[in-house]
C-alpha positions as CSV (number, residue, x, y, z in Angstrom):
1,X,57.2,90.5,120.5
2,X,53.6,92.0,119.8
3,X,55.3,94.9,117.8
4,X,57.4,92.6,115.8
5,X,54.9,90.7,115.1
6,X,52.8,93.5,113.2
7,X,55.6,96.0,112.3
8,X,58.8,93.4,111.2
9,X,59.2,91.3,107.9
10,X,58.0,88.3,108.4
11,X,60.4,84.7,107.9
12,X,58.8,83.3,104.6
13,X,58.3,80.2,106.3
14,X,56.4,81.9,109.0
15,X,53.8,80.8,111.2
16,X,55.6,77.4,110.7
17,X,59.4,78.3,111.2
18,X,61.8,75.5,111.1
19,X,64.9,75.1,113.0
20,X,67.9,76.0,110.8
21,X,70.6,74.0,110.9
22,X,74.5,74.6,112.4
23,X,77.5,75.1,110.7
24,X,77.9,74.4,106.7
25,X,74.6,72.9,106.3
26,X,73.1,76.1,108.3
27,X,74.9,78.3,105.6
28,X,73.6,76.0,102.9
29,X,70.1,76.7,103.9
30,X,70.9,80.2,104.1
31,X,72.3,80.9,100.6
32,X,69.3,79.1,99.2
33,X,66.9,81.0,101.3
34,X,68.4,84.3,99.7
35,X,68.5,83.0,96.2
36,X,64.4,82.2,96.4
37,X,64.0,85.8,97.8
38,X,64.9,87.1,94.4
39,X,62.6,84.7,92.5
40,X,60.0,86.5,91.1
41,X,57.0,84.2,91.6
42,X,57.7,84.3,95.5
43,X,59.4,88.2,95.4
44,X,55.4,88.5,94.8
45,X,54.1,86.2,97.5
46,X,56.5,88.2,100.0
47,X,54.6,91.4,98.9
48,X,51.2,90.0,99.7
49,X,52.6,88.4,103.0
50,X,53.6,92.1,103.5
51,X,50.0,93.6,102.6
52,X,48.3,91.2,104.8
53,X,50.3,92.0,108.0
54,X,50.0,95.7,107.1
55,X,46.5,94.9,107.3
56,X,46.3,93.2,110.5
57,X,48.6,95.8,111.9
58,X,46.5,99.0,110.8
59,X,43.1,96.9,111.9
60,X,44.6,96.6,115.2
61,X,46.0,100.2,115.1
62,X,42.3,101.2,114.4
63,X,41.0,99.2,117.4
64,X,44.0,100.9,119.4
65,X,42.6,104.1,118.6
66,X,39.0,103.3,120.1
67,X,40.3,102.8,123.2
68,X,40.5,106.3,124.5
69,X,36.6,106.4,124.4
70,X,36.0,102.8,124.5
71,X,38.4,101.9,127.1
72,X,38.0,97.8,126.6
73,X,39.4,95.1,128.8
74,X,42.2,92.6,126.8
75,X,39.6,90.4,126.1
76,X,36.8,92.5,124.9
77,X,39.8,94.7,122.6
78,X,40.9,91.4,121.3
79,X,37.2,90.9,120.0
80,X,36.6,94.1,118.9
81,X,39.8,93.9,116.4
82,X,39.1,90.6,115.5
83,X,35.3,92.0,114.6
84,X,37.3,95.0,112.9
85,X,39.2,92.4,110.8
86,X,37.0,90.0,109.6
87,X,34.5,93.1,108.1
88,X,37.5,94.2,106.3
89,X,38.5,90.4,104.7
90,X,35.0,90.2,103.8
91,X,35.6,93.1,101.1
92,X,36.8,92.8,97.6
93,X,39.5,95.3,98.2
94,X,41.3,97.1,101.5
95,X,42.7,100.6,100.9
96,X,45.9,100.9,102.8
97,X,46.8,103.9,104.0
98,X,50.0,105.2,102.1
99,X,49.1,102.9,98.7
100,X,47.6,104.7,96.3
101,X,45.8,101.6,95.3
102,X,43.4,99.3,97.1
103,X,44.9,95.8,97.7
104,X,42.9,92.8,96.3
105,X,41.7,90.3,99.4
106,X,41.6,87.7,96.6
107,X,45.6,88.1,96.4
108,X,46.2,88.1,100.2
109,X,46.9,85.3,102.3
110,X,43.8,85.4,104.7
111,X,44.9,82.0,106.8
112,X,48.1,84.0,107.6
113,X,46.1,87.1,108.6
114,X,44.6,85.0,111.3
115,X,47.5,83.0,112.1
116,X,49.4,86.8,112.8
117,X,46.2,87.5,114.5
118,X,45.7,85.2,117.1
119,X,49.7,85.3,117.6
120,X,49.6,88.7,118.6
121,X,46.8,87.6,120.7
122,X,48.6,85.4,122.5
123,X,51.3,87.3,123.0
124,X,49.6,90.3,124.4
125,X,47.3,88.3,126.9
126,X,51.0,86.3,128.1
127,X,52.6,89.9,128.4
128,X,49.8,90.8,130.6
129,X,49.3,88.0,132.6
130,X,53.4,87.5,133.6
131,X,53.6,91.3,133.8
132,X,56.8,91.9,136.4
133,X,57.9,94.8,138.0
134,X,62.3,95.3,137.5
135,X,63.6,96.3,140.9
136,X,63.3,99.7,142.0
137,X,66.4,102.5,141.0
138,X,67.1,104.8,143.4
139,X,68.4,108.3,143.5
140,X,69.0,110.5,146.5
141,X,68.1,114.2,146.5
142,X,71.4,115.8,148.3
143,X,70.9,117.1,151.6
144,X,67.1,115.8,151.6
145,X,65.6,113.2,153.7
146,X,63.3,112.4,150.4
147,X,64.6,109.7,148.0
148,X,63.9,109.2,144.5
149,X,62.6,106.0,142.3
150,X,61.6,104.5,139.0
151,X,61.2,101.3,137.9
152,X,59.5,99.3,134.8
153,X,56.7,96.8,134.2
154,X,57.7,94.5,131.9
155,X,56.0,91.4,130.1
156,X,59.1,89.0,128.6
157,X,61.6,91.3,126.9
158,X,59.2,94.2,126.6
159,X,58.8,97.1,128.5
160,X,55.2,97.9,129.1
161,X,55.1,101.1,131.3
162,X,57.2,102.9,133.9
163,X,56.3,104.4,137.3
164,X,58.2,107.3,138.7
165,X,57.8,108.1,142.9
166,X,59.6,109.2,145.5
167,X,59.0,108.4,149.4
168,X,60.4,110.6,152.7
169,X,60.6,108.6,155.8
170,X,60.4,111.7,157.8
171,X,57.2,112.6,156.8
172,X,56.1,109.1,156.2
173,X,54.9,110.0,152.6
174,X,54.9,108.9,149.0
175,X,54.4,110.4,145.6
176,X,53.4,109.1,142.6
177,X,55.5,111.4,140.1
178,X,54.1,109.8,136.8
179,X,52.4,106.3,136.2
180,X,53.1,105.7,132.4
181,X,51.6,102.9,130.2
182,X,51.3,103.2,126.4
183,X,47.8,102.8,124.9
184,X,48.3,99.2,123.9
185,X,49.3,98.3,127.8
186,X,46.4,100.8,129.6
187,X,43.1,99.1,130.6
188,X,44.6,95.9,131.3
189,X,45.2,96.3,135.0
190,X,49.1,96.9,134.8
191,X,48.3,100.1,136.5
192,X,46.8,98.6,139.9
193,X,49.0,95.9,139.8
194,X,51.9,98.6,139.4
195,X,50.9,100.8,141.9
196,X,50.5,97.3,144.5
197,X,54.2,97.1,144.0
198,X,54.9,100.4,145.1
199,X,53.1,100.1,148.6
200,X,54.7,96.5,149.1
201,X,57.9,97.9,148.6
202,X,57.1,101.0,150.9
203,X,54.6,99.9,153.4
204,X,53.3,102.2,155.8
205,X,53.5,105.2,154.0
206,X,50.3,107.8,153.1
207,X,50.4,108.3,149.0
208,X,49.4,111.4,147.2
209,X,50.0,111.9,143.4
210,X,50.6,114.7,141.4
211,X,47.8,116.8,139.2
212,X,46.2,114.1,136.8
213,X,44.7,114.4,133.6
214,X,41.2,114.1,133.2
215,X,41.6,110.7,131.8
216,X,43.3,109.5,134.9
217,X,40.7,110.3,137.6
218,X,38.4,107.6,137.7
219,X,41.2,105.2,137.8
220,X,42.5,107.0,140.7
221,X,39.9,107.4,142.7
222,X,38.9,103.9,142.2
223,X,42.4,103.3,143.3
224,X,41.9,105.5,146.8
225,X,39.3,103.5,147.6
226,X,40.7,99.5,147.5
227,X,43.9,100.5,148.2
228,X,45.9,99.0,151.5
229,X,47.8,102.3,152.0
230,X,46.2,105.5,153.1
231,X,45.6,107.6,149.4
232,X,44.9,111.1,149.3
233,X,43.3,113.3,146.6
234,X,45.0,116.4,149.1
235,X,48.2,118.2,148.4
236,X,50.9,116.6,149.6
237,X,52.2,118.1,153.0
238,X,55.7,117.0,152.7
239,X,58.4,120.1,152.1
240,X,61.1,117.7,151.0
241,X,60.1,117.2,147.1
């Protein structure tokens, strides 16, 4: 929903759609829907509907991009963009990247920008906050005691990040393969509550992950040390993986 938002046409009638109605009325609506597309007068409004979500979008792309130095929790990215945004509607013009020329804010539909803004807003901080985990899959490794597992966070209909492990009994062990969120999903706690799930679905077992990048290790050891499971920054002694 957050990426259709930004990245999809918007309905014309959009923040305010109505409810179209069934069967030949539903059609009527339809037809006359696609004979004001070609209007000019509103062929024109469409385009500057168009320019002012690919500004929001490219605003919040920009405020995306901060966050591999910056590394801000939902609340303070969604201030920073907004921040981001209202600088750049208090210009004359906005240079869009692949236009050759700037865009006019006197011709764009600021109240929409905002409306799109705070949509996407609301949809990012929902996303987060009903966050679920889909039941583990599981594949066996023949002739090994070692089994292994993925499964997906996801908020609604959107998939948010995956987490790859694999647990032996025998040795009473667990590895975290690879914990993978997008930049849009990472500092927003998905990863603790992810990595939660795996020890409630394994309890009892001592975790190790594999070689992390640089990026990663503060949330790791941060990790090691709240977590209910025993975590271990040591090679993992199990021979089965």
């Amino acid at each position: 929903m957050v990426s259709s938002l930004l990245l999809d046409p918007l309905p014309a009638s959009w923040p305010c759609q109505p409810a179209r109605p069934g069967g030949l009325s539903g059609l009527i609506a339809q037809a006359r829907e696609i004979i004001t597309t070609f209007r000019g007068e509103d062929f024109v409004q469409r385009l500057n509907r168009a320019a002012m979500q690919r500004v929001v979008c490219e605003v919040f792309q920009l405020a995306l991009d901060e966050q591999e130095t910056e590394r801000r929790k939902p609340v303070e990215f969604a201030q920073a963009w907004k921040g981001r945004l209202a600088a750049m509607l208090a210009s004359e013009t906005i240079q869009l990247s692949g236009r050759r020329q700037p865009v006019s804010v006197a011709d764009l539909d600021v109240d929409l920008g905002w409306s799109l803004y705070a949509a996407v807003d609301q949809e990012r901080a929902a996303a987060i906050a009903n966050a679920t985990a889909t039941p583990s899959s599981r594949r066996e490794w023949q002739g090994s005691p070692a089994a292994f597992y993925e499964f997906w966070v996801v908020g609604g209909q959107e998939r948010l990040g995956r987490v790859r492990y694999a647990t032996c009994e025998g040795c009473q062990a667990g590895l975290i393969r690879k914990i993978s969120f997008s930049l849009e999903w990472q500092y927003c706690g998905l990863g603790t509550r992810a990595l939660d799930e795996v020890q409630v679905r394994h309890p009892g077992l001592a975790w190790y992950t594999t070689d992390q990048y640089g990026s990663a290790l503060g949330f790791w050891e941060r990790y090691r040390q709240s977590g209910d499971s025993p975590w271990t920054d040591r090679g993992c002694p199990c021979p089965h993986w």
